[in-house]
C-alpha positions in Angstrom: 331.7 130.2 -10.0 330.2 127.1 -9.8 327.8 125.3 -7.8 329.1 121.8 -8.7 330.2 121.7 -5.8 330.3 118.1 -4.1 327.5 117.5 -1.1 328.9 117.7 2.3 330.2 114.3 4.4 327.4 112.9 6.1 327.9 113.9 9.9 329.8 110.9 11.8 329.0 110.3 15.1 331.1 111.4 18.1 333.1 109.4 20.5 332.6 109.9 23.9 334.8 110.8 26.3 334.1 108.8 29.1 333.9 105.7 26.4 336.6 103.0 26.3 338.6 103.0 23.2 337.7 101.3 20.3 339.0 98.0 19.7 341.8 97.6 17.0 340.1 96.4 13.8 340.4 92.5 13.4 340.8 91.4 16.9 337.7 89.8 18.5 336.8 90.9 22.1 336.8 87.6 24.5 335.9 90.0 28.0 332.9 88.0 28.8 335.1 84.6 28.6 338.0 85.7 30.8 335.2 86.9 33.5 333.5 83.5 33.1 336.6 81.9 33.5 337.8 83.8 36.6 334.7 83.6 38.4 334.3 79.2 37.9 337.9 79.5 39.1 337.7 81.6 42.1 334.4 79.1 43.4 336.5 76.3 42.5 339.5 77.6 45.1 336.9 78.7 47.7 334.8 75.0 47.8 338.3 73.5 47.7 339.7 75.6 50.9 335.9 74.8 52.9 336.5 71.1 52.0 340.1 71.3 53.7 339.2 73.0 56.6 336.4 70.9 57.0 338.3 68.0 56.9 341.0 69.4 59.4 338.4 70.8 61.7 337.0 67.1 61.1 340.2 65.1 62.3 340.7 67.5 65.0 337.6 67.3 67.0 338.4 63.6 67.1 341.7 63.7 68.9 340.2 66.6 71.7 338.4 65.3 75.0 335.5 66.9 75.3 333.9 67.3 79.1 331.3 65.3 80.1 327.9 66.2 78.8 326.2 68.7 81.6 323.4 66.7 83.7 319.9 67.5 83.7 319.4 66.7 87.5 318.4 69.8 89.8 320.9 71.9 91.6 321.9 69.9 95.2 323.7 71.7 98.1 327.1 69.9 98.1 327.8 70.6 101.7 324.9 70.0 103.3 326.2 72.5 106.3 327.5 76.0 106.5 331.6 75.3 105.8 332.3 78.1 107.8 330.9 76.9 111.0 332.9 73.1 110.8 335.5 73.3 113.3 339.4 72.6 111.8 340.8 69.2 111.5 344.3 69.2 112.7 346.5 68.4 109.1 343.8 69.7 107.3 344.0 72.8 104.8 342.6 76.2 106.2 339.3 77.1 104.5 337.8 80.9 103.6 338.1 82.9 106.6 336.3 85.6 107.3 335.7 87.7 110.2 337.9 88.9 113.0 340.8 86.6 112.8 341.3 87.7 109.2 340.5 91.5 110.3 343.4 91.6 112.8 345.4 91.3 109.2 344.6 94.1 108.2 345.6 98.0 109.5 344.2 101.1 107.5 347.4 103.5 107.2 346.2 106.1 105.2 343.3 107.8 104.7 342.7 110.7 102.4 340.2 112.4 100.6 341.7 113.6 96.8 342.0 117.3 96.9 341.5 117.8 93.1 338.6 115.2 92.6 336.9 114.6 95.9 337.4 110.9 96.0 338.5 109.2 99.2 340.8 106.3 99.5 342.7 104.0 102.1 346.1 103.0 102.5 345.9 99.4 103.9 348.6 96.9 104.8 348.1 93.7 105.1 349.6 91.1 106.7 349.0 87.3 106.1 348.6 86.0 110.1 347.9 82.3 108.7 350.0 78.8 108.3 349.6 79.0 104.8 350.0 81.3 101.8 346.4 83.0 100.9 344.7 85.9 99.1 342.9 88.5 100.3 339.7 90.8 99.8 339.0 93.6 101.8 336.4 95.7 102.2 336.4 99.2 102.8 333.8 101.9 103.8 333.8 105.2 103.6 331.6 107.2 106.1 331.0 111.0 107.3 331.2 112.9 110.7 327.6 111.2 111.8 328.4 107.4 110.7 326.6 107.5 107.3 328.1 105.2 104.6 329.1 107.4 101.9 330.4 105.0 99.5 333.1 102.3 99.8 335.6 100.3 98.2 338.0 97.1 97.7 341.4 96.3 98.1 342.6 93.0 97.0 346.0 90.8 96.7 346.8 87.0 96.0 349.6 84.4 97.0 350.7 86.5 100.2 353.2 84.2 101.9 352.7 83.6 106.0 354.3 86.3 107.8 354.2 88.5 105.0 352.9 91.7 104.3 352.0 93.9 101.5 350.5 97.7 101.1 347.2 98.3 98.5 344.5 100.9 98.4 340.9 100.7 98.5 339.4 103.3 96.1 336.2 105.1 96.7 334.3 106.0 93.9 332.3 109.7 94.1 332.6 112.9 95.7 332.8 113.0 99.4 333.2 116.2 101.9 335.9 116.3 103.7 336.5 115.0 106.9 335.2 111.4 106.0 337.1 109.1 107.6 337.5 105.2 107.0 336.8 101.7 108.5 337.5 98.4 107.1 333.6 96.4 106.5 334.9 92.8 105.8 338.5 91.1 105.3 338.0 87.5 103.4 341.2 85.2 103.4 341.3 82.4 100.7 344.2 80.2 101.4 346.1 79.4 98.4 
């Protein structure tokens, strides 16, 4: 035999497999174009979409009545007196009451210490004893055999008609032993 033999191919380089494919022969490659162009137009939309809001935010703050600008003069008691010891004008509306004339509204039904938890609570009914419709807060306190205050809790309701009456619960918060019993601390009634 011979050793004529034609030299070998020069090695060609290998693609990569994580390399995008070669672009067909002949067609030039415009990527960095169409990202240039997407890019102006995207901040184009967005500064155009600012300037409209803007402009609606603009034209709306205009039509809206604002409240008057806050005063820089120092805080002044308004009443001058304690409301609550002015005696009631005949026609007049009631004010806050608080005390025993709004207690007498209220009667504890209920009271009972949560077997699976600890937690005491009172039944209450209320009853609105005024001319007018009014809302009412009372306050609840839990104490033990020798008069300590264990915890306590609130009841609340709104809009109760004269003459009318409504049940809620007052809701202690923490374990108590039993035998605590309950007394109602403070009734306030707003009129509505």
């Amino acid at each position: 035999m011979s050793d004529n033999l034609p030299p070998p191919p020069p090695e060609q380089p290998q693609a990569s497999p994580w390399a995008p494919p070669a672009a067909p022969p002949g067609k030039p490659q415009r990527t960095g174009l169409i990202v240039s162009l997407a890019v102006g137009g995207g901040l184009v939309v967005a500064g155009a979409l600012v300037a409209l809001v803007y402009s609606l935010l603009d034209s709306v703050s205009d039509s809206i009545a604002l409240p008057p600008a806050r005063s820089d003069a120092p805080y002044s008691d308004p009443y001058g007196e304690d409301p609550a010891e002015e005696e009631p004008v005949e026609g007049e509306p009631e004010t806050v009451t608080s005390g025993p004339a709004a207690e007498k509204d209220v009667t504890i039904t209920k009271c009972v210490r949560d077997s699976l938890i600890g937690w005491q609570h009172a039944d209450l009914t209320i009853v609105n004893g005024s001319r007018s419709p009014a809302g009412y807060v009372v306050f609840v306190e839990f104490v033990d055999a020798k008069g300590t205050v264990l915890t306590d809790g609130i009841a609340t309701t709104d809009d109760l008609a004269p003459g009318a009456s409504v049940k809620v619960k007052a809701q202690g918060v923490g374990e108590v032993p039993t035998g605590t019993t309950c007394r109602v601390k403070q009734v306030t009634r707003d009129p509505m």
